[in-house]
N, C-alpha and C positions, 0 to 999 in steps of 0.2 A: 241407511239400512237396506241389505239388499232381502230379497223375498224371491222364492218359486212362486208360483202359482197355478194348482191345476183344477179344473174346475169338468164337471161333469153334466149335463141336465139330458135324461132322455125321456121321449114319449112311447107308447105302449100303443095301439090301434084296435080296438074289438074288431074292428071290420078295415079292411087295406084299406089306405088314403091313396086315391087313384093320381092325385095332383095334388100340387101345394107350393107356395111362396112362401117366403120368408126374411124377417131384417133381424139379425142377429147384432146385439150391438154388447161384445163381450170382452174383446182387447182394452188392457188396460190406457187411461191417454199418458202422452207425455204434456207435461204442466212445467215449462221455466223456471226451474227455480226450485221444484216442491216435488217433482216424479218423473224420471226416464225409464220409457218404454226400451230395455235394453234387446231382449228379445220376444216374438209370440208366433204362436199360431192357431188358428184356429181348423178344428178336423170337422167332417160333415160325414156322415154313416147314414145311409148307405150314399156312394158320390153323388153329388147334383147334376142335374141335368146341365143348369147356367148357373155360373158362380160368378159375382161379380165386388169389389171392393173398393170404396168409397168414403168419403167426408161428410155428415150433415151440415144442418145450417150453422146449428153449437158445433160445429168441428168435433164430433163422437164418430169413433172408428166403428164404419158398419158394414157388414159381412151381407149381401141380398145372397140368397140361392133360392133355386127354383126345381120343382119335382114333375117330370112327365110320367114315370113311371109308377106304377103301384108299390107300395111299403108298407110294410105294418109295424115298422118303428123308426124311430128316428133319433138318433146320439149324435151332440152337439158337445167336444171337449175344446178347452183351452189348455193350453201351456206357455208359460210364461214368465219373464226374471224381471221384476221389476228393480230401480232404484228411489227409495222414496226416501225425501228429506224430512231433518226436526226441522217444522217453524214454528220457530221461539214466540210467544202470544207478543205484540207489540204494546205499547203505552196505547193508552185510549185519548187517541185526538179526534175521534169522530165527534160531529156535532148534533145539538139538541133535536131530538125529535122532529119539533117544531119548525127547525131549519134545514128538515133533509129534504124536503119537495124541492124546493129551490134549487137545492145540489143535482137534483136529477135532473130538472128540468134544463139546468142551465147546458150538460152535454146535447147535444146535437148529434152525435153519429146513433147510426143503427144499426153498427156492428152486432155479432152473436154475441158479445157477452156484457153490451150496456145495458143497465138497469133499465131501461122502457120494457123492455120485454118482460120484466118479472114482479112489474107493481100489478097488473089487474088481473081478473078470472082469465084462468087457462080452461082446456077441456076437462081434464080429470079436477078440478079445485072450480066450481062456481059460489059465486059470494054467497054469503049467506051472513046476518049481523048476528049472529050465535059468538060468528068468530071475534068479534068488534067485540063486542060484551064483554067476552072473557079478556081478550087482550087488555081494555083498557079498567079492566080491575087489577092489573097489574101492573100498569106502568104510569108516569106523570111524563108530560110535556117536555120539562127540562131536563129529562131522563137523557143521555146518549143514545147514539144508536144501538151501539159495542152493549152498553148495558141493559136498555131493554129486549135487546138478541138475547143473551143468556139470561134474564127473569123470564121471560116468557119462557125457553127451555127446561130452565129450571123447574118452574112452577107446573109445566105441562107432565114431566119426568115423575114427582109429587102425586099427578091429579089421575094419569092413564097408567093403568095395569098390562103390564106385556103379557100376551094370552093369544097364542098361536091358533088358538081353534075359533077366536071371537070373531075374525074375521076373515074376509079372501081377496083376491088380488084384484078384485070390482069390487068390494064393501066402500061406498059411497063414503068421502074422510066426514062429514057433517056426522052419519050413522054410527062411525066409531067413535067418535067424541060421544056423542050422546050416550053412548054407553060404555065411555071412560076404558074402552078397551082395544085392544089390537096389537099388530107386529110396528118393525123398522118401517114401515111402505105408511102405517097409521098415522104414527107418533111425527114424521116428517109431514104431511101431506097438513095434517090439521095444524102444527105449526104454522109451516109457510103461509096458511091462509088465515092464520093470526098476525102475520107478522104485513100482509098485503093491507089486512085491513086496517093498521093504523099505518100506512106510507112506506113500510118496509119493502124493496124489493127483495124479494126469496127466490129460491128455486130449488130445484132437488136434484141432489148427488148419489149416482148407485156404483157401487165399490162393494170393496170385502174389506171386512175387518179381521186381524188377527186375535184369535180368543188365546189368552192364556190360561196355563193349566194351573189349579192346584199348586202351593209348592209343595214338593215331592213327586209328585205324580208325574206319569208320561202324559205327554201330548199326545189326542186322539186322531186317529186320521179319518176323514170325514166332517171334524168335526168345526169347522171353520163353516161361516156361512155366507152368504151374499148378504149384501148391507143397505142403508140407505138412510142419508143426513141430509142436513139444511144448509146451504150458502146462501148468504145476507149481503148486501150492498149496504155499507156502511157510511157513506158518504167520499166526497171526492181523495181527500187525502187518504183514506184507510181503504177504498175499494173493496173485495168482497172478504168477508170472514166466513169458515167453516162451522158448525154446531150440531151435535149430534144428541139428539132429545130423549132417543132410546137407553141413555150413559149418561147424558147429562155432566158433558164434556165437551170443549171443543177439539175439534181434529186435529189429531195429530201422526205419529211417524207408521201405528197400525192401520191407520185407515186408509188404503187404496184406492184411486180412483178408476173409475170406468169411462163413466158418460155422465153427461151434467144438460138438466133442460128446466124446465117448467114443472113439469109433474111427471110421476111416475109414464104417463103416454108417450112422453116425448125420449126415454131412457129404457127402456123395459129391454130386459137382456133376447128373449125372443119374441117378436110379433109378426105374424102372417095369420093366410086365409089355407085352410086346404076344404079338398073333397073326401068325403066319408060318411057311415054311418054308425049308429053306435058310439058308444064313450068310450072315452081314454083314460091311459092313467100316467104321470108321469112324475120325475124324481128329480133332484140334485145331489152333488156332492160336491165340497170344494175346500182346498185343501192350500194354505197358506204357509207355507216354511219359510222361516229366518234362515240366510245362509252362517 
């Protein structure tokens, strides 16, 4: 299926930002097999001073640009044609529970995308046995990997109310469980740290999903949003699976990928530091078309 994609987020200044940096990480990736990056670009308003493009450690396409000069806004668009594949869900050969330390343990590299990096607390997810509790009232030992990924989704999809105003893009994930509420950034983050605490490697994937309309109705423009799900290390034969807790569905041919890490810190579409004073205000739009 092929996709456009344009994507908007601008910020507002009460008072000019004299300077400012920034890591943009907004190009969708290409993934072997499951997403070709056919074309993209990335725009910066007003030009940057240094503009510079690059790979992280997850191999997430990241945009640095840097500000000398005063501004008092800032638009940051994407444009872009993705190809994204159906993967068909496979048979579940992943193994018990019980048996996936072993699995992890037994690889040795420390490439970006072996499970070491995604069994214990990251920055944005510190342990907390809230999450332990709840996981293992839902799963048994001789459970699968494959199946206790999707009960724990499941059950979490059930238990958390999506409520855009419950929380913000620092609402600590322990805070939003506790109050059974939040966005895509909540419902993934407290996963994954359900799924850490009984031996699951996780981590968080931020992408766009395609919203479809009503039948009947037009499609809204605008109305598509930035996303964010769960990938699971299943054990050695099944490697990682996709799950998206806010749908309570695994991924598939709508969900586009951007960037994949740990937690929302390690993915987050802009992060820098600037100069200023006074608040700001700023927006999105993003807009996903089937060709």
């Amino acid at each position: 299926m092929l996709y456009d994609l344009n994507l908007e987020i601008n910020y507002t200044y009460a008072s000019p930002a004299n300077s400012g940096i920034h890591a943009l990480r907004l190009m969708p990736a290409t993934i072997p097999g499951e997403q070709k990056l056919l074309a993209g670009q990335v725009h910066v308003k007003p030009g940057p001073s240094e503009r510079h493009d690059r790979v992280d450690f997850f191999t997430n396409a990241v945009t640095d640009v840097s500000f000398r000069k005063a501004h008092n806004e800032l638009v940051f668009t994407l444009k872009a044609r993705v190809d994204r594949t159906a993967t068909p869900e496979e048979f579940d050969i992943s193994p018990p529970l019980r048996s996936l330390a072993r699995e992890v343990s037994a690889i040795q590299s420390l490439g970006p995308n072996e499970p070491v990096h995604f069994l214990s607390a990251s920055p944005r997810l510190p342990s907390d046995p809230a999450f332990a509790v709840y996981a293992e009232e839902h799963i048994t030992s001789d459970m699968s990997a494959i199946s206790a990924v999707e009960t724990i989704g499941r059950a979490l999809h059930e238990d958390l109310t999506f409520d855009p105003d419950a929380t913000t893009v620092d609402t600590p994930a322990i805070e939003a469980f506790e109050r059974r509420q939040g966005v895509c950034q909540d419902f993934s983050h407290i996963m994954i740290a359900c799924l850490r605490s009984i031996g699951v490697p996780a981590g968080y994937v931020s992408g766009f999903l395609r919203t479809i309309p009503p039948k009947g109705q037009p499609r809204l423009e605008g109305a598509d949003a930035m996303h964010a799900w769960v990938r699971a290390w299943c054990g050695i034969e099944v490697g990682w699976i996709e799950y998206d807790p806010t749908n309570a569905l695994r991924v598939g041919q709508d969900h586009i990928v951007v960037a994949r890490g740990r937690d929302y810190g390690d993915v987050a579409p802009v992060k820098g530091v600037l100069r200023t004073a006074g608040g700001q205000t700023t927006g999105h739009k993003v807009d996903v078309i089937p060709r």
